[in-house]
Structure formats: structure tokens, C-alpha cells
N, C-alpha and C positions, 0 to 999 in steps of 0.2 A: 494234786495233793501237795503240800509244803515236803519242802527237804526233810531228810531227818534230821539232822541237826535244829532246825526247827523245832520239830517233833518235841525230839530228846530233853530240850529249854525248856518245851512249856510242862511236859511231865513234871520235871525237877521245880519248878515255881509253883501249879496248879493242884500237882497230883495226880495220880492215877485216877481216881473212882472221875474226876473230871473231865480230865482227859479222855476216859472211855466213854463216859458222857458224849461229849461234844461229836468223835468217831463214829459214836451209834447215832446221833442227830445228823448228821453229811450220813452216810449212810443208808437214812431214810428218807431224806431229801433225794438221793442220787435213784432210790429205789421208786419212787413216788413219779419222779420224774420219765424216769423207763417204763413206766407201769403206763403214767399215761399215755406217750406216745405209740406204746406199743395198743392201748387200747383203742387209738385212734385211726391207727393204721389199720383192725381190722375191721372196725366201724367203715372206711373205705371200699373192703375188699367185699361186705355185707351189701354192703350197698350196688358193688359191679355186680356181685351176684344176682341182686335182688333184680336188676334189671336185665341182667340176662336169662333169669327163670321166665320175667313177663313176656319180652320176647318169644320164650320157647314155647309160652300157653299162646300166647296169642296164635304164631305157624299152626299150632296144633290144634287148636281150635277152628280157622280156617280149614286146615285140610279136613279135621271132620264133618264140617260144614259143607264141602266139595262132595262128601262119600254120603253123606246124608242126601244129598240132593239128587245126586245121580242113584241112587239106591230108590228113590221115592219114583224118579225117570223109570229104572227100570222093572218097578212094582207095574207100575201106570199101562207101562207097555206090555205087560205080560196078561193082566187084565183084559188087556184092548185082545191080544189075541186068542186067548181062552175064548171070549166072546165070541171073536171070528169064528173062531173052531169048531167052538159048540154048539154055531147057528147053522152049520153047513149038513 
């Protein structure tokens, strides 16, 4: 931001209603600018997420796939032995 003495010059030649002009325009600019990179930083952090949720479906999906299979196992096998059991 210019000195104030700066400042003070262009108030005294421009005016006030101008000069606060120009203040609220940098201002929006400075605001605009934070906005977006803070928007973009968490489009990033969206993004790590987004790929560590897949991740976590994916594990999970596997292991239930592991317990589903071995549960079908040990349906199969309990069948087999009811049979046994019931033939004797």
C-alpha cells in the first residue's frame, strides 16, 4: 500500500468520495484474490479426501468380500455336516 504521505496528496487533489473509491476497489481486488486461492486450496484438500475415502471403500469392500466368502465356506460346511449327521 503507498505511504501516507502519498495517501494524503491524492485525497487533497481527488477527494474523498474518490479516494474511498479507489480503497474499496484494492480492497476487492485484495479480497477476490484470497478468496480464490483459498478456494483453490480447498478444492485440493477435496480432492486428497476424495481419494482417500476411495481407498477406504475399496479395503472395505475387499475385506467384506473376504467375510462374505468365508461365511458362504462356512454355511457349505455346516450343511455338509448336518447331512453327515442326519444320515447316521
Amino acid at each position: 500500500m503507498p505511504d501516507t504521505e502519498l495517501m494524503l496528496t491524492l485525497i487533497e487533489r481527488i477527494g474523498v468520495p474518490v479516494a474511498t473509491l479507489i480503497a474499496a476497489g484494492y480492497l476487492i481486488m485484495w479480497l477476490l484474490k484470497n478468496a480464490t486461492k483459498e478456494r483453490e486450496q480447498w478444492q485440493q484438500r477435496d480432492e486428497q479426501n476424495d481419494e482417500r475415502i476411495m481407498k477406504l471403500v475399496e479395503s472395505s469392500s475387499d475385506a467384506l468380500l473376504h467375510v462374505k466368502i468365508a461365511l458362504e465356506q462356512n454355511t457349505q460346511a455346516m450343511k455338509e455336516y448336518i447331512r453327515f449327521r442326519g444320515g447316521q
